[in-house]
C-alpha angles and dihedrals in degrees: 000000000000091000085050086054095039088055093049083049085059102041089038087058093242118147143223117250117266123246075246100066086055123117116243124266120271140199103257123251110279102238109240120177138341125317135224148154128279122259105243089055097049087049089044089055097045082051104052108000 
């Protein structure tokens, strides 16, 4: 799907955006505590995974 939408883009003349548009780069996230998912998408999964 996302290879269909990147291709319209193409034919459709739109660009890409410029290294300029860009943010700016940032310090990473300092990693605190253990992760885990959230619990929607656990339940979602156990649903209809």
């Amino acid at each position: 799907m996302a290879v269909v939408a990147g291709l319209l883009a193409t034919v459709s003349g739109a660009g890409s955006q410029t290294l300029a548009g860009l943010p700016p780069v940032t310090v990473p996230a300092v990693a605190a505590g253990e992760a885990r998912p959230v619990p929607a998408w656990t339940e979602f999964c156990a649903r209809y995974g």
